[in-house]
C-alpha positions in Angstrom: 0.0 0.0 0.0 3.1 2.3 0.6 4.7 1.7 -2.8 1.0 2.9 -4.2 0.9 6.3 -1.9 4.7 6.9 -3.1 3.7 6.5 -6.6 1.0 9.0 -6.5 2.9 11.5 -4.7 6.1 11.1 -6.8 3.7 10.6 -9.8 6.1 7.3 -10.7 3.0 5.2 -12.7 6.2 3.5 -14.5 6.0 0.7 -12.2 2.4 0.1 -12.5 1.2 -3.4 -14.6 -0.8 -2.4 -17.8 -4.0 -4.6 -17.7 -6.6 -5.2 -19.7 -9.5 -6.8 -20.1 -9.0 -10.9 -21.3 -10.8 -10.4 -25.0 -8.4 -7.0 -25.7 -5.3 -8.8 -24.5 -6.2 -11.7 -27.0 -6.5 -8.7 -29.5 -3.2 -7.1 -28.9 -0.9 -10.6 -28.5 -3.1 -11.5 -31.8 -3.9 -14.7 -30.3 -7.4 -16.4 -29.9 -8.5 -17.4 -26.6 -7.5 -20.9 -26.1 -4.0 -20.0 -26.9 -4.1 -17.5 -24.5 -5.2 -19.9 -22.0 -2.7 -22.6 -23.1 0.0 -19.6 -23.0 -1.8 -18.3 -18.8 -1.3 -22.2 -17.8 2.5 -22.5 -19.2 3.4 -19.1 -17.2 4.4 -17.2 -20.7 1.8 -14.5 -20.0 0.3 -13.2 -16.8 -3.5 -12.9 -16.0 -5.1 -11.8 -12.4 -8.5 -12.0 -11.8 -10.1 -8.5 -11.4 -13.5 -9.3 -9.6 -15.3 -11.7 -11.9 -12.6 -10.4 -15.3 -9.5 -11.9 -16.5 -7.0 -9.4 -17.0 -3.9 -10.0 -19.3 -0.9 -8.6 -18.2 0.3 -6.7 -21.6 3.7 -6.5 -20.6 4.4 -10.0 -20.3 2.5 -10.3 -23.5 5.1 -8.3 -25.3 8.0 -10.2 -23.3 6.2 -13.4 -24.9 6.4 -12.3 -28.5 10.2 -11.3 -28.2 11.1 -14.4 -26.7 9.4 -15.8 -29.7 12.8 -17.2 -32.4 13.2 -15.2 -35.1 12.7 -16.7 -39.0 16.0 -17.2 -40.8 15.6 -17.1 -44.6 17.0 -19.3 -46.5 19.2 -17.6 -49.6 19.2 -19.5 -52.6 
């Protein structure tokens, strides 16, 4: 609760998680929902449960896709 009250009065929000709601985090990784769930149970993304909503964690979304390998082309 302190770390909140500091944030507010140092107006640091870089700290703070950037959630949304389950269907717009599907939207923004580009991945349907049982991926997404496949993706929540193998611990690549975060979710936390916000009353009766999943939220998606966005920036462990984005620390998915660049842990994703990159495609080497083949020259010919």
């Amino acid at each position: 609760m302190a770390q909140i009250f500091d944030a507010l009065i140092n107006n640091d929000f870089s700290r703070q998680r950037r959630l949304v709601v389950f269907k717009d985090g599907c939207r923004y990784g580009k991945f349907g929902k049982t991926k997404a769930y496949e993706l929540i149970a193998q611990e690549r993304i975060k979710a936390y449960k916000l009353g009766g909503k999943t939220m998606i964690d966005l920036d462990s979304v984005d620390q998915f896709h660049a842990s994703l390998p990159k495609v080497e082309s083949r020259a010919r």
